[in-house]
N, C-alpha and C positions, 0 to 999 in steps of 0.2 A: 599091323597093330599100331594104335598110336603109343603116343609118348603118356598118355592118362591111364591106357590100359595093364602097361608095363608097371608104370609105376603101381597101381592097386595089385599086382598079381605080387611084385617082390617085397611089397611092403612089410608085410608078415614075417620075413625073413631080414632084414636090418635092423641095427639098433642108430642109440644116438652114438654118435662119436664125443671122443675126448671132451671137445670143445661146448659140446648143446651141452652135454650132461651135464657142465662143470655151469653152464649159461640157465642151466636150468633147476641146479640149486639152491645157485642165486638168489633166482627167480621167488621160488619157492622161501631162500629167509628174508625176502624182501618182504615179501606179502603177511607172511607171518607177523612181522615186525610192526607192519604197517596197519594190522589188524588188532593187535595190542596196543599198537599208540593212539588209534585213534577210537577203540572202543574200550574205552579200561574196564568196564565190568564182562568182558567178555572173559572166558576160562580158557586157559591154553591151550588143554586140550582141545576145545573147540576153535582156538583159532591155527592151531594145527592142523587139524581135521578141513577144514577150508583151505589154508595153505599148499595141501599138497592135491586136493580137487582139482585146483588152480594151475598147482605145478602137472596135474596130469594130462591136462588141458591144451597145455602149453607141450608138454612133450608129444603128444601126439602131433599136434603141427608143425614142430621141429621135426617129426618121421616122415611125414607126409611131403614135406617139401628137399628132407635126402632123399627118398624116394625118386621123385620126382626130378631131382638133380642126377641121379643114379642115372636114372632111365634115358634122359635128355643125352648123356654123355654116351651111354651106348648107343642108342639110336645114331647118334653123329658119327659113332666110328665105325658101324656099318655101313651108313652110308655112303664114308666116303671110300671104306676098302670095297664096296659094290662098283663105285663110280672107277680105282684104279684099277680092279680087275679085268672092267669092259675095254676098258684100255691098252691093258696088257695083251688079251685075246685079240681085240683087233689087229693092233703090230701083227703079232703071231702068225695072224689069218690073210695080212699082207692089206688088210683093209684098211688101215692108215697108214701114213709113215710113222719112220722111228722118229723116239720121244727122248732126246737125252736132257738130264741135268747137269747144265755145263757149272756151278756154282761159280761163275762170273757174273758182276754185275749189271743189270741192262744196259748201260751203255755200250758194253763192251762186246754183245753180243749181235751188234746190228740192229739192233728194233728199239727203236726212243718214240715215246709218243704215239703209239699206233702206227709210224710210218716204217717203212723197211729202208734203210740209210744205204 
């Protein structure tokens, strides 16, 4: 599955976080505002009524694109516990050698630069 599919499948099931909601309230008294300033004989209602068109406009893009950020980050963390389990298997299987993390710095480990010191 790609990274587009995933996202359209869980879409349906997230909201905005804290941060859009509050970016897209905003949004929303900006427009409002900005529709009474600059059309004075319009009615509130109706520049409400557009404000929040606007805002719903805008929230769906902001789902669209957590979505999308959703899916991106799982996708990555399968692929990389995919990538360390072939790994672990092979140690196992005796088909590579062992793999330690020594948390020493390269220097210190012999290998600078590509070369083996």
């Amino acid at each position: 599955m790609s990274m587009k599919e995933i996202a359209k499948m869980i879409r349906p099931t997230i909201g905005l976080n804290q941060r859009q909601a509050a970016a897209n309230l905003n949004y929303q008294n900006k427009v409002k505002e900005n529709l009474l300033k600059n059309h004075p004989r319009m009615s509130q209602a109706k520049a409400e009524e557009k404000a929040q068109a606007a805002a719903l406009k805008y929230a769906s893009k902001q789902q669209r694109q957590r979505a999308e950020m959703i899916a991106h980050t799982e996708l990555s963390f399968a692929y990389n516990r995919g990538a360390h389990e072939s790994v672990r298997q092979a140690m196992s299987n005796g088909l590579m050698g062992r793999c330690e993390k020594s948390g020493r710095p390269l220097e210190q480990t012999g290998f600078a630069a590509g070369v083996w010191i």
